[in-house]
Backbone as ProteinMPNN parsed JSONL, in Angstrom:
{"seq_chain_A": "XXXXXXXXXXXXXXXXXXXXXXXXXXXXXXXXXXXXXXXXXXXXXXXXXXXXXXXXXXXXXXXXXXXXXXXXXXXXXX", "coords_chain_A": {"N_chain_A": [[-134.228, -80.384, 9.688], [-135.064, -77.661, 7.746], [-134.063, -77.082, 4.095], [-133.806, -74.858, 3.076], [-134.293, -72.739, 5.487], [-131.541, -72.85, 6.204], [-129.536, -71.985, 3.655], [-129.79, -69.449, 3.689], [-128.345, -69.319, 5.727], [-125.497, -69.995, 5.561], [-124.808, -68.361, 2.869], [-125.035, -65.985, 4.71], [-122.603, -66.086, 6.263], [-120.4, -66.01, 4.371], [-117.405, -64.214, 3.64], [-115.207, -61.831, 2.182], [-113.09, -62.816, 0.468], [-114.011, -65.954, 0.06], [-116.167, -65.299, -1.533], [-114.984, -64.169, -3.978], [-113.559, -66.539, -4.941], [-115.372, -68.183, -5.026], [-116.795, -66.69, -7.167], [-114.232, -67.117, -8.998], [-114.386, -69.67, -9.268], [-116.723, -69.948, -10.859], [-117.023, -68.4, -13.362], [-114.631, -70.165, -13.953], [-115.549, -72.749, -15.137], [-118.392, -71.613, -16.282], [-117.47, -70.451, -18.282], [-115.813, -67.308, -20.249], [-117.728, -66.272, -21.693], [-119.7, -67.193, -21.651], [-121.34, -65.683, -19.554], [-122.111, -62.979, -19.913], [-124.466, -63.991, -21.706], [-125.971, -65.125, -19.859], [-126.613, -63.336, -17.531], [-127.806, -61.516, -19.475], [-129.949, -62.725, -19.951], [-131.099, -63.377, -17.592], [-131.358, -60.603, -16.768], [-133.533, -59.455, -19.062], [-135.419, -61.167, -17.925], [-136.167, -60.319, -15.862], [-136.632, -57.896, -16.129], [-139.281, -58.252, -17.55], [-140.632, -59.572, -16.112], [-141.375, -56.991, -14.164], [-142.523, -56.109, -15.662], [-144.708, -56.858, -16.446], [-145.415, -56.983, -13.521], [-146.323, -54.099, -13.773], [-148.236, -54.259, -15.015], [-149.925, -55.906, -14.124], [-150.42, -54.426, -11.847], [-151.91, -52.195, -12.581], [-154.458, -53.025, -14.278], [-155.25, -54.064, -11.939], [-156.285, -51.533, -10.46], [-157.447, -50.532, -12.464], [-160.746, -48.475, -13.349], [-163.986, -49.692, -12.792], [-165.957, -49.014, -14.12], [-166.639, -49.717, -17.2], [-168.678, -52.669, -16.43], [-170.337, -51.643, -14.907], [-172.259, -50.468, -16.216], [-172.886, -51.804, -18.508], [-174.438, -53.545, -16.746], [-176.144, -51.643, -15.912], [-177.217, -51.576, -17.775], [-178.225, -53.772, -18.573], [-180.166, -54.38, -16.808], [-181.846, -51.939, -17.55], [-183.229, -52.769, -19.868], [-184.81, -55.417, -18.779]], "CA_chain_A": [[-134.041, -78.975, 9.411], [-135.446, -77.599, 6.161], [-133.18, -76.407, 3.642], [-134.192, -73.161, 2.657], [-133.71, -72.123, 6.425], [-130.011, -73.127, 6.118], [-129.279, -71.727, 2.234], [-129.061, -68.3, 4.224], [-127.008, -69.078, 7.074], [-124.625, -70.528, 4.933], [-124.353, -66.913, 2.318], [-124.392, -64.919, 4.955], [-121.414, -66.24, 6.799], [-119.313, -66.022, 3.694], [-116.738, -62.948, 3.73], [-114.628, -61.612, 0.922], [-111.948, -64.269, -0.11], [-114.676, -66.809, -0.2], [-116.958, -64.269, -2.534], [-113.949, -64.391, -4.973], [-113.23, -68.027, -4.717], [-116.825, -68.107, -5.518], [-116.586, -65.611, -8.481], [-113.586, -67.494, -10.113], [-115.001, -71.068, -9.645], [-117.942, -69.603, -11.722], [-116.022, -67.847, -14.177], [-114.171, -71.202, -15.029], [-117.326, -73.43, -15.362], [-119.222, -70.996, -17.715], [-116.612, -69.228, -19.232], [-115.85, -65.53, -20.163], [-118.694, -65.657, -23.243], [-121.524, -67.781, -21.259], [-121.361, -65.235, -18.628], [-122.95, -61.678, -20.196], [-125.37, -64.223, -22.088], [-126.359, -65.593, -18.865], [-127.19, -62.107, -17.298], [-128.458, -60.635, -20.078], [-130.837, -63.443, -20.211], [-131.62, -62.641, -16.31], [-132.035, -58.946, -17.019], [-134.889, -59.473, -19.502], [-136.503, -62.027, -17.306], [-136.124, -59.29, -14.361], [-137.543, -56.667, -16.926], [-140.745, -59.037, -18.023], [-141.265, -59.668, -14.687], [-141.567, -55.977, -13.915], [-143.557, -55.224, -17.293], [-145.858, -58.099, -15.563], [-146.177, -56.135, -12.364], [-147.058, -53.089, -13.587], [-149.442, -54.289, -15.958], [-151.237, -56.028, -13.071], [-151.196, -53.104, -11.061], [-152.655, -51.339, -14.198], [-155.398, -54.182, -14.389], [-156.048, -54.034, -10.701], [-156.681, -50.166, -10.435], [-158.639, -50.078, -13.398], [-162.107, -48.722, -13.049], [-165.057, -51.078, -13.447], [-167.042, -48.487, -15.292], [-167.151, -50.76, -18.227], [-168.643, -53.525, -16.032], [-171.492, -50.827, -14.283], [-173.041, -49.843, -17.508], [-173.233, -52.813, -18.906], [-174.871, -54.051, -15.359], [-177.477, -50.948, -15.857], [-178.593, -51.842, -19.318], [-178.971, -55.338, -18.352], [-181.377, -53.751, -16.337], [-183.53, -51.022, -17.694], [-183.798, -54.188, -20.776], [-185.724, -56.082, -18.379]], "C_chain_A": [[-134.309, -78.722, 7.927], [-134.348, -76.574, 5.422], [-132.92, -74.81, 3.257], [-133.671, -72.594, 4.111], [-131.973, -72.539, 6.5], [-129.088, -72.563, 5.048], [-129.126, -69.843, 3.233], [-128.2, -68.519, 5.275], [-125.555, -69.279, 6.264], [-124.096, -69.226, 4.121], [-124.494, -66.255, 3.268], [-123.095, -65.008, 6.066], [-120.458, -65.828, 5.41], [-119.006, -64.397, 3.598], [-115.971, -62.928, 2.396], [-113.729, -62.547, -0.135], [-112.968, -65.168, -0.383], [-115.979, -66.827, -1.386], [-116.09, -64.645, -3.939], [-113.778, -65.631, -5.004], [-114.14, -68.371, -5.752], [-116.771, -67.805, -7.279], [-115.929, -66.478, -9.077], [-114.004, -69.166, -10.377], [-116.077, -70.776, -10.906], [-117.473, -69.72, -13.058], [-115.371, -69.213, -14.718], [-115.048, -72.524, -15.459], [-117.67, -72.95, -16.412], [-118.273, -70.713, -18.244], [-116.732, -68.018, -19.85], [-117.453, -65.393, -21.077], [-119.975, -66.126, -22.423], [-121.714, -67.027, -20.516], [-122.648, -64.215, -18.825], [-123.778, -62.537, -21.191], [-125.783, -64.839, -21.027], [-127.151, -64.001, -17.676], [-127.856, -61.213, -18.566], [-129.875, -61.214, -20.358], [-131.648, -63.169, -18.352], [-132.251, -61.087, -16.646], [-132.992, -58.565, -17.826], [-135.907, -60.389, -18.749], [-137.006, -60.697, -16.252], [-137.17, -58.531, -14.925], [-139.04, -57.138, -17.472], [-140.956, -58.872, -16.583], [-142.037, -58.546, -14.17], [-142.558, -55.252, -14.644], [-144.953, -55.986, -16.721], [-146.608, -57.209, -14.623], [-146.8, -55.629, -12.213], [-148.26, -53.421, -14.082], [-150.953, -54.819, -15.063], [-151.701, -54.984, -12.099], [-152.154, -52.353, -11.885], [-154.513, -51.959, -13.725], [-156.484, -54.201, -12.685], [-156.865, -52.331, -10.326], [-157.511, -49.594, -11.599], [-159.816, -49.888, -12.662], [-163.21, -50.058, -13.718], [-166.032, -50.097, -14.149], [-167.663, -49.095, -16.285], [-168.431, -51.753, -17.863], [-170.142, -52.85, -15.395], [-172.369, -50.567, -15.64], [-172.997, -50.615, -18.408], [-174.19, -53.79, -17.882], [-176.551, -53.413, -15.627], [-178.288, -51.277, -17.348], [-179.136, -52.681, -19.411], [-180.814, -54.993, -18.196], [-182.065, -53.002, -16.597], [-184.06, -52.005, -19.047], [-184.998, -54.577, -19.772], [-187.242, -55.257, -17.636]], "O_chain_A": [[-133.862, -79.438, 7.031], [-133.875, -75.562, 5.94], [-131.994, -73.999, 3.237], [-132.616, -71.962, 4.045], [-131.518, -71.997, 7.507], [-127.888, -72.572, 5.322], [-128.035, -69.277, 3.162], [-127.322, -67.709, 5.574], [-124.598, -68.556, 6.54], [-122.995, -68.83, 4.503], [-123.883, -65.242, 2.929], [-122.697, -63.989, 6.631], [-119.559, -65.077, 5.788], [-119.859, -63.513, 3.512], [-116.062, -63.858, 1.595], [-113.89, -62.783, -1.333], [-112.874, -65.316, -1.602], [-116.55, -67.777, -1.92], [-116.57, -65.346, -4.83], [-114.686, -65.591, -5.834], [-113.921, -68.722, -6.911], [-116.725, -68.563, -8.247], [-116.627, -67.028, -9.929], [-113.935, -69.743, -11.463], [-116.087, -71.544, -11.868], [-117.468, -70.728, -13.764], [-115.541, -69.438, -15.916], [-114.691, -73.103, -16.484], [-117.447, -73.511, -17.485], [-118.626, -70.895, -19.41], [-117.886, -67.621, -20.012], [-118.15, -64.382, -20.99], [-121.069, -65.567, -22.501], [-122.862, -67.347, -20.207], [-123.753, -64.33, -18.295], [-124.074, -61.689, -22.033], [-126.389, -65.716, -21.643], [-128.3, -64.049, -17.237], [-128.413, -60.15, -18.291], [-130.798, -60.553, -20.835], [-132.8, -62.75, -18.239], [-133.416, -60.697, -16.715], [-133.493, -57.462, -17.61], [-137.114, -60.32, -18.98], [-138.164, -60.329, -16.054], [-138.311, -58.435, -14.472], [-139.863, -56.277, -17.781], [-141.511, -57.887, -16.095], [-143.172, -58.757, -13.743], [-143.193, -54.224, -14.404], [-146.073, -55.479, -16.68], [-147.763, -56.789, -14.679], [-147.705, -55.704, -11.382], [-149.295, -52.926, -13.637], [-152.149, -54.53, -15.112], [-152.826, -54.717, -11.674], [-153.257, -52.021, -11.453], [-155.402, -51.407, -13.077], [-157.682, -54.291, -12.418], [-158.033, -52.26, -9.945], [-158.082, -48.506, -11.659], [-160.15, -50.581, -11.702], [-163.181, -50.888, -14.626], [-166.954, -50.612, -14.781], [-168.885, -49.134, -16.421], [-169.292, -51.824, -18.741], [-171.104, -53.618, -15.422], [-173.57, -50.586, -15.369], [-173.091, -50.028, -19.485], [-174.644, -54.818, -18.383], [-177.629, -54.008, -15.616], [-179.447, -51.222, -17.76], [-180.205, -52.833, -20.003], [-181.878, -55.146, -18.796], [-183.152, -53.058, -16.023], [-185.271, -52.003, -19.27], [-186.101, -54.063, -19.959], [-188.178, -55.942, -17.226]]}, "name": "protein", "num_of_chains": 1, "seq": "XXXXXXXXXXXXXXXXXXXXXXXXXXXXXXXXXXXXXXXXXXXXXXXXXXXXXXXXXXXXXXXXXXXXXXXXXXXXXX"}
């Protein structure tokens, strides 16, 4: 059985008490200060990621105009 199919069965059985459990195991591991530098370090990855996206959407929806008229001069050159 491959793990990945099992890594959800497993979160989505867990209910509230076990959420919290969760939560404070965390919480005493990192501790109060590693926490909001640990998400804040997520929330710019999230936000690159997204700056990424668009930029490829950008990139993909560009026209090729540039790319045509440089094509035709090739050509009336020769």
């Amino acid at each position: 059985m491959n793990l990945l199919t099992i890594i959800p069965l497993f979160l989505g059985n867990l209910r509230g008490w076990e959420w919290i459990i969760i939560l404070i195991v965390i919480l005493l591991l990192f501790g109060g200060k590693k926490i909001p530098e640990l998400m804040r370090g997520v929330g710019k990855g999230v936000h690159s990621f997204k700056q990424g996206m668009e930029e490829a959407k950008r990139e993909i929806n560009k026209p090729l105009d540039s790319d045509s008229t440089t094509d035709s001069e090739d050509k009336t050159k020769q």
